[in-house]
N, C-alpha and C positions, 0 to 999 in steps of 0.2 A: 644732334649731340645731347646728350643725359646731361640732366641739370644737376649739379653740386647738391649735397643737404646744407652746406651754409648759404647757399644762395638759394636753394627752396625757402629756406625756412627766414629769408632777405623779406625776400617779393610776399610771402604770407606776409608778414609784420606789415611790410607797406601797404598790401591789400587793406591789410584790420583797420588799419587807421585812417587809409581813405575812406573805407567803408563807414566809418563814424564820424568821417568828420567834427563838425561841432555836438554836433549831442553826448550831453551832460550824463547819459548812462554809458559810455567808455571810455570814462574817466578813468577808470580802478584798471582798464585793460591798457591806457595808455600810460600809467605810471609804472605798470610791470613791463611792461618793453621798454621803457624809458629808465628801468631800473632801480626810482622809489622804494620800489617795492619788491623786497628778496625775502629768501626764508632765511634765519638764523638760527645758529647753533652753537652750544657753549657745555664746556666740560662743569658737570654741578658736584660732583665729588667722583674721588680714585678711592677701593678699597684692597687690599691684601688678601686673598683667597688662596687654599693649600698651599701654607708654608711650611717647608723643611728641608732637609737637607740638599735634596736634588736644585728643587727652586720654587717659586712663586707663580699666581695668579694674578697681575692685575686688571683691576673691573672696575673701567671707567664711564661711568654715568653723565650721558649724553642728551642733552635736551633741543630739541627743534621744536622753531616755531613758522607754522605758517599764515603765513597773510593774506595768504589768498582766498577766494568765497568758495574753491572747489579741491579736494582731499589732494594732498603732496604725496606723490609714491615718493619710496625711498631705493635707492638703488643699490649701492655698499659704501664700503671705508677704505680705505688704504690708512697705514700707521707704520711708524716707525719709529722706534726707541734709541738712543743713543746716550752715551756716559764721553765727558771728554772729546764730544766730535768723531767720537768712533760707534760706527753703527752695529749692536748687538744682535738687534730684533729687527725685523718687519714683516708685513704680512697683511693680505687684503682681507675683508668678508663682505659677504652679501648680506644684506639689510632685507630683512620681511616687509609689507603690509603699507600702510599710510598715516599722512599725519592729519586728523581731522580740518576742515576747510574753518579757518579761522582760532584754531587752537593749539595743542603744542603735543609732542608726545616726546617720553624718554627712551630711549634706549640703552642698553648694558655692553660694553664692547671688553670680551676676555681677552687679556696677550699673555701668556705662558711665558717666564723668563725661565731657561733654563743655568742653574747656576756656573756648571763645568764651560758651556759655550761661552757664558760673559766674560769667565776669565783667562778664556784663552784669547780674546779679543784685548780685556782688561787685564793687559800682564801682571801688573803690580797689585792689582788685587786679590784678596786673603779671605779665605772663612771668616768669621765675626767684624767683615768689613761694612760701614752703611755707604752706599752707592747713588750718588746724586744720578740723575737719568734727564733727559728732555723728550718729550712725546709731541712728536707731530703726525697730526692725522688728517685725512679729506673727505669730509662726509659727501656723496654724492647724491643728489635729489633731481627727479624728471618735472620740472618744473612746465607749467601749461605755457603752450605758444613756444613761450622761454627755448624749450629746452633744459638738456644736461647742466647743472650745476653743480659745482665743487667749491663746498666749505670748509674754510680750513679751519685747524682746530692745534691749540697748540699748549702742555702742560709742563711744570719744570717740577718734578719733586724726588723722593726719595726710596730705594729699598734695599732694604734689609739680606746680608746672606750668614744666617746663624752659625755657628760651631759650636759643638758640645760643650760642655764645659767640662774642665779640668777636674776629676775625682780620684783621690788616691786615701787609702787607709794610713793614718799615722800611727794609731795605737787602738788594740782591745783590751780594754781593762775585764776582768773576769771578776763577778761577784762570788762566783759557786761553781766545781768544775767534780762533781762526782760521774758514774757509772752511766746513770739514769738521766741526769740533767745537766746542762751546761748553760749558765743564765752569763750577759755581762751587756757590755755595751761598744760598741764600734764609733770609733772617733771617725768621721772624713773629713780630709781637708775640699773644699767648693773653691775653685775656681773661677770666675764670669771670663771667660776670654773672646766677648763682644766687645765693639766700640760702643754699647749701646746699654742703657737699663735693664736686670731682668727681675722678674719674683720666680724663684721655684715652688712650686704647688703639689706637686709630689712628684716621689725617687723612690723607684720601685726596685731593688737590685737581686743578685743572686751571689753569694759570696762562698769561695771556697779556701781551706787550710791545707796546705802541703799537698796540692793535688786532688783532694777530696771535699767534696759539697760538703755542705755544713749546715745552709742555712740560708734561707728569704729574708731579705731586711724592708723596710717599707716606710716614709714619714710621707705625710700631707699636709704639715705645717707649713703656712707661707712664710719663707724667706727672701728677703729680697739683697739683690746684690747692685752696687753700683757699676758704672762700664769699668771693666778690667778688675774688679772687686773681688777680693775673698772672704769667707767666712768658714768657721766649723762647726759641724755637727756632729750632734752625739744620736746614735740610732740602736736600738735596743732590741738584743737580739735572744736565741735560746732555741736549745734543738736536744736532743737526747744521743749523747756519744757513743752508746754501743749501735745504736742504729748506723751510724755511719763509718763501725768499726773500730776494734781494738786498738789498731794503730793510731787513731787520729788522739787519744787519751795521752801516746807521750808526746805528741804535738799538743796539746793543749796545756801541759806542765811545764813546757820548756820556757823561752825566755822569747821568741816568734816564733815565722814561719814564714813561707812564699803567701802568697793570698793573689788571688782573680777577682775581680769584681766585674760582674754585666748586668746590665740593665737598662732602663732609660729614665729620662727623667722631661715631667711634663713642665714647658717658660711660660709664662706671660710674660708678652712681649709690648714694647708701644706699636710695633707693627703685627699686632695678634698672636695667640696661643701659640708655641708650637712642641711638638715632642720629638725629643731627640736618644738617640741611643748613647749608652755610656759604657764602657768598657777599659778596664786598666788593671794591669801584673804589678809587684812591685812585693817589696818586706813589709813586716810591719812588725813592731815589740807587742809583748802582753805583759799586762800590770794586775 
């Protein structure tokens, strides 16, 4: 009858250690079967990688040590993410190479949140929501004699799922409106509709009058907005009316007009950079 691998690997152990009895050099082999002596593993920081709309990268920086006098293979991970006891993510990977015999190696472990999947999980959750999460994971390592071991690993923090922010024209004030040139300035109203801090760093847009383009607007001034916060800007703009036709000159006399606005506009975030697209229809008066 074929012998088990946990009783193979029984009778090895008992072998090893009848085989050393008292001698003082398997000592270090009798504390690793006797379990002294394990590898450990500890999460040393989480970062944010490709944020925006769709979703996030987290990249978790993982450290093992080993104890032992001969190289730890490393075997993979299992992980798995959760908000609320409701599981979002999971997903295994395999683990390259080894961890030097008496020292420590890091590894980088990517989990891709997708945002639509979390909130069909996480009903109540909304664009510019920040989303507590719990990460448990199992680093797995082929430990000598030992065998397979699974370390577990456990993180509680936070991410981020962005929304645009709210941009609409309230008014174009016109300095100058002849033939040739058409100079003024465009008021927007800024929205933050995060739960969360942001800086705007530039808003780059495309703005049209009654139908017809008109004009590139553009600031790189940092602005920062509180969570849920507004502020206005004035952005300064200028194109030449006959270029964009005759008709757009009684739309620039008049008292408005319809207006489009697209573009995007680049955040810093406390949970990193990210550029969002901005797009909104709406009236607006001229002064």
């Amino acid at each position: 009858m074929p012998i088990a691998p946990a009783a193979r690997r029984t009778m090895l152990t008992l072998a090893l250690l009848a085989a050393c009895g008292p001698l003082a050099g398997c000592s270090q082999l009798r504390d690793m079967l006797e379990g002294t002596q394990r590898p450990a593993a500890s999460i040393t920081g989480v970062a944010i990688d490709g944020l925006d709309l769709d979703g996030l990268t987290l990249r978790f920086d993982i450290r093992i040590e080993n104890p032992y006098d001969v190289a730890l293979p490393l075997a993979d991970i299992d992980y798995t993410l959760a908000g609320r006891n409701l599981k979002f993510l999971s997903g295994k990977a395999e683990m390259q190479g080894t961890v030097p015999s008496r020292g420590t190696r890091t590894v980088a472990l990517p989990a891709k949140v997708a945002f639509k999947q979390l909130m069909e999980i996480l009903k109540d959750v909304r664009p510019g929501a920040v989303v507590p999460y719990t990460a448990e994971m199992g680093l797995s390592v082929n430990a000598p004699v030992v065998g397979p071991l699974r370390l577990p690993l456990k993180h509680d923090g936070q991410l981020p799922i962005p929304a645009p922010p709210d941009v609409s024209v309230t008014e174009i004030k016109w300095d100058a409106v002849t033939l040739d040139y058409a100079r003024g300035r465009v008021r927007l109203a800024v929205v933050n509709r995060n739960s969360f801090p942001v800086s705007l760093t530039k808003f780059n847009c495309a703005l049209s009058l009654g139908g017809t383009d008109v004009a590139t607007c553009s600031v790189e001034e940092k602005t920062s907005f509180a969570a849920g916060g507004s502020q206005d800007l004035d952005i300064p703009i200028g194109f030449a009316p006959k270029q964009a036709g005759l008709a757009i000159l009684g739309i620039l006399t008049g008292k408005g007009a319809g207006y489009a606005l697209k573009g995007a506009v680049d955040l810093a975030t406390p949970y990193g950079p990210v550029s969002l697209p901005v797009e909104k229809a709406g009236s607006t008066v001229f002064k």
